[in-house]
LOLUM-313350 format. One record per atom (N, C-alpha, C, CB): residue number from 0; residue in one letter; x, y, z. Coordinates in steps of 0.2 Angstrom, whole numbers. Glycine has a CB too. Layout:
BEGIN
  seq  type      u      v      w
  NUM     A      X      Y      Z
...
//
This chain:
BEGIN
  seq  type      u      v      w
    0     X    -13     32     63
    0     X    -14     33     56
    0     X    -21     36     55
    0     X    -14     25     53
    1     X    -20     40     49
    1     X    -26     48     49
    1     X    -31     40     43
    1     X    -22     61     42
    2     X    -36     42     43
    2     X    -43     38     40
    2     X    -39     38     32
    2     X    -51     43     40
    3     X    -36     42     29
    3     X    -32     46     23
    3     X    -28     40     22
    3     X    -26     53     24
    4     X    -23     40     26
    4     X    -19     35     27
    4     X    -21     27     25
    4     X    -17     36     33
    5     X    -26     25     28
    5     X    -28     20     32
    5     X    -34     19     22
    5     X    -32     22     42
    6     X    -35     24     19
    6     X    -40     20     14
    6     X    -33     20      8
    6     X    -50     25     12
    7     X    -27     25     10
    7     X    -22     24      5
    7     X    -20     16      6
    7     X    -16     29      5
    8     X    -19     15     12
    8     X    -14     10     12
    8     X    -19      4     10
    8     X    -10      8     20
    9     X    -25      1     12
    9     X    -30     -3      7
    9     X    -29     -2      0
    9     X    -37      0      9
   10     X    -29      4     -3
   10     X    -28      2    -12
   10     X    -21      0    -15
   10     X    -30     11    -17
   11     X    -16      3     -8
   11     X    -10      1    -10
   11     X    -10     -7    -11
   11     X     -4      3     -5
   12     X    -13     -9     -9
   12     X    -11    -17     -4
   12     X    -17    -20    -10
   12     X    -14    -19     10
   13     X    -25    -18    -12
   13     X    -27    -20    -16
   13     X    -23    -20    -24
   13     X    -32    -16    -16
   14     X    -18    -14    -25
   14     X    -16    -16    -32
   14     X    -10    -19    -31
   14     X    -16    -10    -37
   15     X     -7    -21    -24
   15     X     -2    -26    -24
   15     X     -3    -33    -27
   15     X      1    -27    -17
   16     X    -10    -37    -22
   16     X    -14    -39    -23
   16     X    -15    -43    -29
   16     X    -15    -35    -23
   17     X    -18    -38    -36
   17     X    -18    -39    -44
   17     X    -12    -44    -43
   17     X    -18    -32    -50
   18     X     -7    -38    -42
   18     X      1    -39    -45
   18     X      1    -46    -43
   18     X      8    -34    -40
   19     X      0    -48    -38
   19     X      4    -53    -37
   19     X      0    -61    -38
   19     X      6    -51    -30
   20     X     -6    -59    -37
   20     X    -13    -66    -43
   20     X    -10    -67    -48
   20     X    -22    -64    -46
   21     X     -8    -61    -50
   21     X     -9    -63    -59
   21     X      0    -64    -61
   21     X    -13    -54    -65
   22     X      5    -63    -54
   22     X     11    -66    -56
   22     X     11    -74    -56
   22     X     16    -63    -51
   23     X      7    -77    -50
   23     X      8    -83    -47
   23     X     14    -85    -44
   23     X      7    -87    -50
   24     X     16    -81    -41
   24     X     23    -82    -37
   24     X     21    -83    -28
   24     X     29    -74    -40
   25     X     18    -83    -28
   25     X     13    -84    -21
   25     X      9    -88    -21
   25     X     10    -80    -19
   26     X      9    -92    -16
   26     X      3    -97    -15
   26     X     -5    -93    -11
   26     X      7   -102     -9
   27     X    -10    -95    -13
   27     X    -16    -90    -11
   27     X    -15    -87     -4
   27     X    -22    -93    -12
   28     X    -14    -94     -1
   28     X    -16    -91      7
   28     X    -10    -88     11
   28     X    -19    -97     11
   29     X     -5    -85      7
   29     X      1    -79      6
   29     X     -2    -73      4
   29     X      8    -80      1
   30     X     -3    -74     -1
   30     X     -4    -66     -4
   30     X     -7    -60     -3
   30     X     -5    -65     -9
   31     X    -15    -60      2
   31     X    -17    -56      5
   31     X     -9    -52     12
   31     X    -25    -60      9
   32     X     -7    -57     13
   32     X     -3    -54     20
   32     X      1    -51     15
   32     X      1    -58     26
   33     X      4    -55     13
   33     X     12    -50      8
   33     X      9    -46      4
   33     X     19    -55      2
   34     X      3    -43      1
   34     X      0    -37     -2
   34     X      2    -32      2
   34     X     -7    -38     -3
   35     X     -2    -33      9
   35     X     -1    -27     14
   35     X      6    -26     17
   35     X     -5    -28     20
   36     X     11    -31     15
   36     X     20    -31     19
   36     X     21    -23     13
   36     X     28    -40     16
   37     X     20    -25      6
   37     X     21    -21      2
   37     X     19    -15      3
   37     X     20    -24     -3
   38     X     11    -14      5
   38     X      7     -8      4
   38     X     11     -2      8
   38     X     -1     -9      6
   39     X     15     -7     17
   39     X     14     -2     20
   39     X     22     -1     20
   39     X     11     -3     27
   40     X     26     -6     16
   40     X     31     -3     13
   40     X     32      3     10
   40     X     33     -5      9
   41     X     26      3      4
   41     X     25     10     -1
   41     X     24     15      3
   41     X     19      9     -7
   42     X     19     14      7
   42     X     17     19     12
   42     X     23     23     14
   42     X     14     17     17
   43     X     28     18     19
   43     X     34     21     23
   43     X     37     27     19
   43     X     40     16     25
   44     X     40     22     10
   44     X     45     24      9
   44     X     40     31      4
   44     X     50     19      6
   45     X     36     30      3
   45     X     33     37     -1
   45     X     31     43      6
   45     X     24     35     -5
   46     X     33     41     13
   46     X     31     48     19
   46     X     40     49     17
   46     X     27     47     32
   47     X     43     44     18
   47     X     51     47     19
   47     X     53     50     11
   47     X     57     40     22
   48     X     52     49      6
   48     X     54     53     -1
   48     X     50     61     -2
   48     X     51     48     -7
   49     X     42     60     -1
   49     X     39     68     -1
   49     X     35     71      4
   49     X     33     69     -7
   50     X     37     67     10
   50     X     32     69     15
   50     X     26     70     16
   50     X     33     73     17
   51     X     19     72     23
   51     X     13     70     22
   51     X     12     77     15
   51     X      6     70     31
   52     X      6     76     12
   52     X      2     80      9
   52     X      3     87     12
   52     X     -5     78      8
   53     X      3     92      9
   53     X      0     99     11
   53     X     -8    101     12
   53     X      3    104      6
   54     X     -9    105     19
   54     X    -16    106     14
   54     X    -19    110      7
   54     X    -19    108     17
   55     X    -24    109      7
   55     X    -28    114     -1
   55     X    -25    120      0
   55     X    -38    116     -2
   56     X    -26    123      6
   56     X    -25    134      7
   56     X    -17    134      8
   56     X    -30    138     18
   57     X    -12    130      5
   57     X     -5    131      5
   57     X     -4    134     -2
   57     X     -1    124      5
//
């Protein structure tokens, strides 16, 4: 996992996170882990829908 990756998947899993405090459908000492189930969900399924980024000189 490139550093990119690694500070996406953190904001993913941060605004799961919100989502999921302010739902209360989890108990606290859940929702840090199932934030990150979700983040690296989004991750997977966003390399398999648009692939990595291109670079800037494309």
């Amino acid at each position: 996992m490139t550093r990119n990756e690694h500070e996406e998947v953190e904001s993913y899993a941060l605004a799961a996170m919100i989502g999921l405090v302010s739902a209360n459908d989890y108990p606290p000492e859940l929702i840090a882990a199932r934030a990150f189930d979700i983040a690296e969900a989004f991750q997977q399924e966003k390399l398999n829908r648009i692939g990595d980024k291109p670079p800037f000189d494309c």
